[in-house]
BAGU-51837 format. One line per field, with one value per atom (N, C-alpha, C): residue in three letters; x, y, z; residue number from 1; atom name. Coordinates in pm, 1 decimal, decimal comma. Example, Ala and Ser with C-alpha at 12.3 -4.5 7.8 and 13.67 -1.06 7.14 Angstrom:
2
residuo: Ala_Ala_Ala_Ser_Ser_Ser $
x: 1319,0_1230,0_1320,0_1285,0_1367,0_1290,0 $
y: -569,0_-450,0_-330,0_-225,0_-106,0_3,0 $
z: 780,0_780,0_780,0_708,0_714,0_787,0 $
num: 1_1_1_2_2_2 $
atomo: N_CA_C_N_CA_C $
This chain:
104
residuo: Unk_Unk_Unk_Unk_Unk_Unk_Unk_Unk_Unk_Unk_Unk_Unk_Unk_Unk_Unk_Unk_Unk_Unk_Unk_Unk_Unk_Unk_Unk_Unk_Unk_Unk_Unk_Unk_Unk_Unk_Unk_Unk_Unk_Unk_Unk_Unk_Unk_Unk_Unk_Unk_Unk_Unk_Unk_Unk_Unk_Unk_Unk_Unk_Unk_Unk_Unk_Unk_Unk_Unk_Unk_Unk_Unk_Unk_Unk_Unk_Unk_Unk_Unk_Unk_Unk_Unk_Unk_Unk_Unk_Unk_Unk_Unk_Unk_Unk_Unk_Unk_Unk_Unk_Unk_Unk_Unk_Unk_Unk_Unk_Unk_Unk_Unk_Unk_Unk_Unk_Unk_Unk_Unk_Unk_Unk_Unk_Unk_Unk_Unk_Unk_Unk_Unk_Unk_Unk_Unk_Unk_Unk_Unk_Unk_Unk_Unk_Unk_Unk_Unk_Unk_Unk_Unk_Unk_Unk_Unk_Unk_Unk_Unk_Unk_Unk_Unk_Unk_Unk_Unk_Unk_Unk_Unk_Unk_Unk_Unk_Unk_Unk_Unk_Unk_Unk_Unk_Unk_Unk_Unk_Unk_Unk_Unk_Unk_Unk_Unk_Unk_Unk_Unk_Unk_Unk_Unk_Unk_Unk_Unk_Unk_Unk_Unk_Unk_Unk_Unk_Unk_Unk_Unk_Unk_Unk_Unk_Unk_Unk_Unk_Unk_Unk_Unk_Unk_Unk_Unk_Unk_Unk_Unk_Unk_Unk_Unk_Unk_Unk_Unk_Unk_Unk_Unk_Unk_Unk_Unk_Unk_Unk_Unk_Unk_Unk_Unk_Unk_Unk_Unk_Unk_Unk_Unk_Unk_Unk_Unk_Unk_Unk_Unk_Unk_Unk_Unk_Unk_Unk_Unk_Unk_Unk_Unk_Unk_Unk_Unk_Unk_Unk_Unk_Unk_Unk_Unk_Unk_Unk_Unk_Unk_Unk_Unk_Unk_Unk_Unk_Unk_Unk_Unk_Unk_Unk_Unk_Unk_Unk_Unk_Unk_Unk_Unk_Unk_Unk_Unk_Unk_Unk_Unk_Unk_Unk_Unk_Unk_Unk_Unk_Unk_Unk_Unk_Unk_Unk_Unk_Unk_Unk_Unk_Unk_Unk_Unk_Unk_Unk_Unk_Unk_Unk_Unk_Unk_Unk_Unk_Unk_Unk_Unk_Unk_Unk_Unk_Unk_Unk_Unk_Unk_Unk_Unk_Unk_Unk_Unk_Unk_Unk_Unk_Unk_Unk_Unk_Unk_Unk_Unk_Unk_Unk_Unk $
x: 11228,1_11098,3_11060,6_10956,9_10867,3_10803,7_10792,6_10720,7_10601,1_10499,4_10366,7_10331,5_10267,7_10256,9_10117,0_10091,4_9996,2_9825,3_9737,9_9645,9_9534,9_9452,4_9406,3_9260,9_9197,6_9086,3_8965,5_8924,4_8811,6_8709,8_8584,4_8446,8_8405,2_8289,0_8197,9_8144,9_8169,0_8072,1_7961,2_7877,1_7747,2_7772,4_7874,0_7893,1_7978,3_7989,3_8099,9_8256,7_8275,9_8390,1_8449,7_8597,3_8646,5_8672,2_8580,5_8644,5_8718,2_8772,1_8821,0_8738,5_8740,5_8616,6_8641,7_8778,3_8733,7_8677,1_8631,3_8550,0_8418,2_8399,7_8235,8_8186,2_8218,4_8123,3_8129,2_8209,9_8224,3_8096,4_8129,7_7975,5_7862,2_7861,0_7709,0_7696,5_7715,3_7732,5_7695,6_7741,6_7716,4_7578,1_7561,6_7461,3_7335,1_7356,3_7241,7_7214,8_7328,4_7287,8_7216,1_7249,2_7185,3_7005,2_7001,8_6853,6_6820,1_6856,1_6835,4_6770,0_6874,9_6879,2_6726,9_6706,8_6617,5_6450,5_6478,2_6337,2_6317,0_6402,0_6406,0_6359,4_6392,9_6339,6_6239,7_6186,1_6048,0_5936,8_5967,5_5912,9_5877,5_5994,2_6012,2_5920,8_5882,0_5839,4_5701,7_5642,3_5512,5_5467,6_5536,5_5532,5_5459,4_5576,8_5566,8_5453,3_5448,5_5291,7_5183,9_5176,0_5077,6_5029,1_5182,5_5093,8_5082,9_5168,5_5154,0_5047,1_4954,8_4798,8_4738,9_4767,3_4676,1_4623,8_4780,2_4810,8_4746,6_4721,3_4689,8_4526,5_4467,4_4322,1_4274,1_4393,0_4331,6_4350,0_4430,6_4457,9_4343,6_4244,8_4158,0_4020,5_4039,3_3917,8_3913,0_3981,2_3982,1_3985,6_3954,4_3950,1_4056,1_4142,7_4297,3_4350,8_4429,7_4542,7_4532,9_4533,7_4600,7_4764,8_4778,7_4917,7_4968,2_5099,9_5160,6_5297,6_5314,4_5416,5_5574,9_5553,5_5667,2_5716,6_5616,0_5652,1_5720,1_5676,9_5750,3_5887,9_5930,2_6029,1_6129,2_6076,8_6184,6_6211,2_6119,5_6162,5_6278,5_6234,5_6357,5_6451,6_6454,2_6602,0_6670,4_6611,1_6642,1_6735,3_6704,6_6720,3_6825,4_6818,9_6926,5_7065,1_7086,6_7238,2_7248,9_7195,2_7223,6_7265,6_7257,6_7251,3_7099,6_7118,6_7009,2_6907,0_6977,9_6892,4_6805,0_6893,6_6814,3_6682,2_6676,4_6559,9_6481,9_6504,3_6401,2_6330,9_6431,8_6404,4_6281,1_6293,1_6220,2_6077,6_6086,1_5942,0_5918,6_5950,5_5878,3_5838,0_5886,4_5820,7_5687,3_5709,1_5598,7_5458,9_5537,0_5391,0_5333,5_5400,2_5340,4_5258,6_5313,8_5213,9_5121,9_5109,1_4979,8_4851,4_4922,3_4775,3_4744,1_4625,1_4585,1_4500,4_4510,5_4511,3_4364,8_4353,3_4246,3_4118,0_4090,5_3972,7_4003,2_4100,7_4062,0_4108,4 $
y: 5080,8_5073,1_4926,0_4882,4_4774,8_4760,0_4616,5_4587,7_4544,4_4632,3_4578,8_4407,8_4343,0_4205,6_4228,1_4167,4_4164,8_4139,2_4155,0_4157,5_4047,8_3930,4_3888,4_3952,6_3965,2_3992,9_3933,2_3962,6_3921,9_3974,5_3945,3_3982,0_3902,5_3994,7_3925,0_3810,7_3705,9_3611,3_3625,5_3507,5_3546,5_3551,0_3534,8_3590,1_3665,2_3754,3_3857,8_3903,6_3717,0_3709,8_3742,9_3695,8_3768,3_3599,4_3624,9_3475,9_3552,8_3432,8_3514,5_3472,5_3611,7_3604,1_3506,5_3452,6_3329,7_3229,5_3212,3_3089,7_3135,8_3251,4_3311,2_3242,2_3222,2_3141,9_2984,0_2897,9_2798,5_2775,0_2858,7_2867,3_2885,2_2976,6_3004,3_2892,4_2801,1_2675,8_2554,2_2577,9_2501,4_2511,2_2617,2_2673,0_2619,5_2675,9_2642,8_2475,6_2387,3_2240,1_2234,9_2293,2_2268,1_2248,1_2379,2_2432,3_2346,5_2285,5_2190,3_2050,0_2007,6_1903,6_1949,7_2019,3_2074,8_2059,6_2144,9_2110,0_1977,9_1888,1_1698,4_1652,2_1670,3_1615,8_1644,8_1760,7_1832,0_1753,5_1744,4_1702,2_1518,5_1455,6_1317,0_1317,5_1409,4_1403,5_1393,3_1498,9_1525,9_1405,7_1359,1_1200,4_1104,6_1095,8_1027,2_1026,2_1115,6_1173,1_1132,3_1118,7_1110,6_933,0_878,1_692,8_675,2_721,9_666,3_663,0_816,5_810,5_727,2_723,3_599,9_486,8_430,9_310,9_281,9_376,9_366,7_312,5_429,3_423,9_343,6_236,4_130,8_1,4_45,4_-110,2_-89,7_49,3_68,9_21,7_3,1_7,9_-176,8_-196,4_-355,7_-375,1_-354,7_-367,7_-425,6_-364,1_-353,3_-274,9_-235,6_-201,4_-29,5_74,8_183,2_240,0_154,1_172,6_30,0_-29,9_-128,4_-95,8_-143,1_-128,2_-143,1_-251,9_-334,7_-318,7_-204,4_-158,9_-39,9_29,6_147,8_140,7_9,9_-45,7_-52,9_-51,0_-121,9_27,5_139,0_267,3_336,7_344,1_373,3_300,4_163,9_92,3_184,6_173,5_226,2_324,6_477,5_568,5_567,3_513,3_467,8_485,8_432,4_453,2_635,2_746,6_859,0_884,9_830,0_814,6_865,5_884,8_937,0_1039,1_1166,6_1273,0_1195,6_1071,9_991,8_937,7_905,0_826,0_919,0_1051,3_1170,5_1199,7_1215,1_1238,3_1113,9_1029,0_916,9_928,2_972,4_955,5_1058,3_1166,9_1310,5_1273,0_1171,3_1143,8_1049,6_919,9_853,2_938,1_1078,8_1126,1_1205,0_1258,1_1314,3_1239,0_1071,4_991,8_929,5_941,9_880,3_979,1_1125,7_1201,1_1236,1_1301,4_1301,7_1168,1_1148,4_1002,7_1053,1_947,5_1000,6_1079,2_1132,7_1187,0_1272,9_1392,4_1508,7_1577,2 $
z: 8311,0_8249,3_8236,0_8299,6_8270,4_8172,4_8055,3_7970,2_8015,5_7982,2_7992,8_7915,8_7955,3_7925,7_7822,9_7739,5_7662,9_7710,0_7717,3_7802,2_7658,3_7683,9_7669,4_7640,3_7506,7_7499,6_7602,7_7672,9_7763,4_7764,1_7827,8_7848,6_7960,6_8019,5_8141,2_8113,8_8233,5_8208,3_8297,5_8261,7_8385,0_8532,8_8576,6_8754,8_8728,7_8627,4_8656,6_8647,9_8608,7_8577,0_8446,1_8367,1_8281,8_8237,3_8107,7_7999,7_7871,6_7818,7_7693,3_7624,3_7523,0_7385,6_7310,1_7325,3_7210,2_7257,2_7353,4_7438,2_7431,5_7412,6_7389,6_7309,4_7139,4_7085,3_7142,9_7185,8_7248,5_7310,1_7427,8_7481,9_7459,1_7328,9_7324,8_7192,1_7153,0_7046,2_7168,1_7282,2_7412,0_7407,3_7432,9_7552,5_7449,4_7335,0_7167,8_7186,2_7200,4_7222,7_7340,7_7408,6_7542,7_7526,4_7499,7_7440,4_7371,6_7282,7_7154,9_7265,8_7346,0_7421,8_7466,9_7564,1_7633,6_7633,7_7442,9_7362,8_7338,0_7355,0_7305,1_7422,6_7549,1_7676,9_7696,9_7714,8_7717,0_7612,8_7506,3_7415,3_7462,0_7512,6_7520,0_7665,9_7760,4_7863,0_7825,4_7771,8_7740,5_7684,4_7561,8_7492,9_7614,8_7721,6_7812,2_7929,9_7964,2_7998,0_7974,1_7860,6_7785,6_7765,7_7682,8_7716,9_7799,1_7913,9_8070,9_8118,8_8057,4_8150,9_8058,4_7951,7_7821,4_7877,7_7960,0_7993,3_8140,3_8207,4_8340,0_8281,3_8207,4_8185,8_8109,2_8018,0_7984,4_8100,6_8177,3_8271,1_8355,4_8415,9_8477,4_8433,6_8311,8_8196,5_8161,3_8219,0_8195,8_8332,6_8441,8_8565,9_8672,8_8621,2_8675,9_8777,7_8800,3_8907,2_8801,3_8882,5_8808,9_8779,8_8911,9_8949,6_8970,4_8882,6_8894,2_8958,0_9057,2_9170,0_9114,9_9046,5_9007,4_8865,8_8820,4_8690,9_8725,7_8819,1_8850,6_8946,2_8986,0_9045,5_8957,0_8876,2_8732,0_8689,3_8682,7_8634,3_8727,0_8817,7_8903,4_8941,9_8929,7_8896,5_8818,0_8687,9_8561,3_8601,9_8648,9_8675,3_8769,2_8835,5_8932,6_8896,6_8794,6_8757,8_8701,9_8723,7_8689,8_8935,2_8984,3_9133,8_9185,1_9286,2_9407,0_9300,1_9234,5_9171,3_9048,1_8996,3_8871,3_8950,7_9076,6_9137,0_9127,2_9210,9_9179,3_9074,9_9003,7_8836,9_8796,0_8793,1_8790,0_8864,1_9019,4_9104,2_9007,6_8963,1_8912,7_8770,0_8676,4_8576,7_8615,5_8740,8_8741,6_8794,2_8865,2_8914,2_8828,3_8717,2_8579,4_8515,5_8530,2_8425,1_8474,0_8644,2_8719,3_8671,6_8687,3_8687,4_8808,6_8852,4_8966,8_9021,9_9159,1_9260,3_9368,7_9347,0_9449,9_9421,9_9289,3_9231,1_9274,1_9312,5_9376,0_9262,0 $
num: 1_1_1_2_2_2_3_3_3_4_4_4_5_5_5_6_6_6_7_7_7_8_8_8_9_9_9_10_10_10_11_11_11_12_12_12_13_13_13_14_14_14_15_15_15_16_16_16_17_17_17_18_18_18_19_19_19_20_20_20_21_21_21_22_22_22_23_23_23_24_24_24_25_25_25_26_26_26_27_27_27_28_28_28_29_29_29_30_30_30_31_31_31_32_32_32_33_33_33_34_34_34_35_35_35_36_36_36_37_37_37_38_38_38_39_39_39_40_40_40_41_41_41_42_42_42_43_43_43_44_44_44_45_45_45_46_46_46_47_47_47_48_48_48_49_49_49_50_50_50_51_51_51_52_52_52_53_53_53_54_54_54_55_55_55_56_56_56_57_57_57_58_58_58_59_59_59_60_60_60_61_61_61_62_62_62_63_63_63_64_64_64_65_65_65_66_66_66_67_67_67_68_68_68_69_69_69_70_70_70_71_71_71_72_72_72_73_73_73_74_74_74_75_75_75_76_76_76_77_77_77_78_78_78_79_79_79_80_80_80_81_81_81_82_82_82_83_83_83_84_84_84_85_85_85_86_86_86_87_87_87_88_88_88_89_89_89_90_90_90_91_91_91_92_92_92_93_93_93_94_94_94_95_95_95_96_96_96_97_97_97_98_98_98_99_99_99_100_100_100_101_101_101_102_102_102_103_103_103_104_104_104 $
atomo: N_CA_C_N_CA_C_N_CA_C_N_CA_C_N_CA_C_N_CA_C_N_CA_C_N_CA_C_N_CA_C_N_CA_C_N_CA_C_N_CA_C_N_CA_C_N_CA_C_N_CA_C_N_CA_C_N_CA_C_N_CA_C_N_CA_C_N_CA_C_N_CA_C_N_CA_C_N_CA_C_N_CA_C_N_CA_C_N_CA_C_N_CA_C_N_CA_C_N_CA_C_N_CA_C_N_CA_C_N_CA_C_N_CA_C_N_CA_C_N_CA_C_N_CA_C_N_CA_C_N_CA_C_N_CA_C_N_CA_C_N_CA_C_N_CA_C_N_CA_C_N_CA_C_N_CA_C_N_CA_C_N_CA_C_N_CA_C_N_CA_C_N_CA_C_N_CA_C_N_CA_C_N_CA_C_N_CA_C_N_CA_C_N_CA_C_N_CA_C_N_CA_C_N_CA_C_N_CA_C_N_CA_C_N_CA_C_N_CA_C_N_CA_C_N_CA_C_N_CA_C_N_CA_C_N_CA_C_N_CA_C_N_CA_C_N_CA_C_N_CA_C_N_CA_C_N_CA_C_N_CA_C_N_CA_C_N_CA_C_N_CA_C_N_CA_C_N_CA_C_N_CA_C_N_CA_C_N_CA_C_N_CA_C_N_CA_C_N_CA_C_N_CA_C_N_CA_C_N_CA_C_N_CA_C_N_CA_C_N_CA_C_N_CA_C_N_CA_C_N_CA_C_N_CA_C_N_CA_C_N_CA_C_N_CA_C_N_CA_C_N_CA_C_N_CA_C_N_CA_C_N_CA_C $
């Protein structure tokens, strides 16, 4: 006769697999910061959005440049150190805070 080995409380995770339940709240205490994080970026984006077009439409309004080249050089430097996806990340905030180009 073989001793059965003790079997680890488990549950599905989201692909199906088998975690143990005591890592369940782990995760979902994770997952809650995450969200937390989430609503803070979103929030810090929109922020951002927002002086950016301020800033465009006062440099336009004083008969300026709408777009400063070398200001946005410096943003994606910036970004740079997250690698290649931080640059992205970066063009996709400067084209949020241009607005639409071109009057269309």
């Amino acid at each position: 006769m073989t001793v059965a080995e003790p079997v680890a409380d488990t549950t599905q995770n989201d692909t199906g697999g088998s975690v143990p339940t005591g890592a369940d709240a782990e995760i979902e205490e994770l997952r809650k910061e995450i969200d937390r994080l989430d609503a803070e970026i979103l929030d810090a984006i929109l922020r951002r959005t927002e002086v950016s077009k301020r800033i465009g439409a006062a440099r336009m309004a004083a008969g300026g440049p709408r777009i400063v080249y070398s200001r946005e050089m410096a943003v994606l430097d910036r970004f740079a150190e997250l690698g290649p996806e931080g640059r992205e990340l970066a063009m996709m905030l400067l084209r949020l805070g241009r607005g639409r180009l071109g009057g269309r």
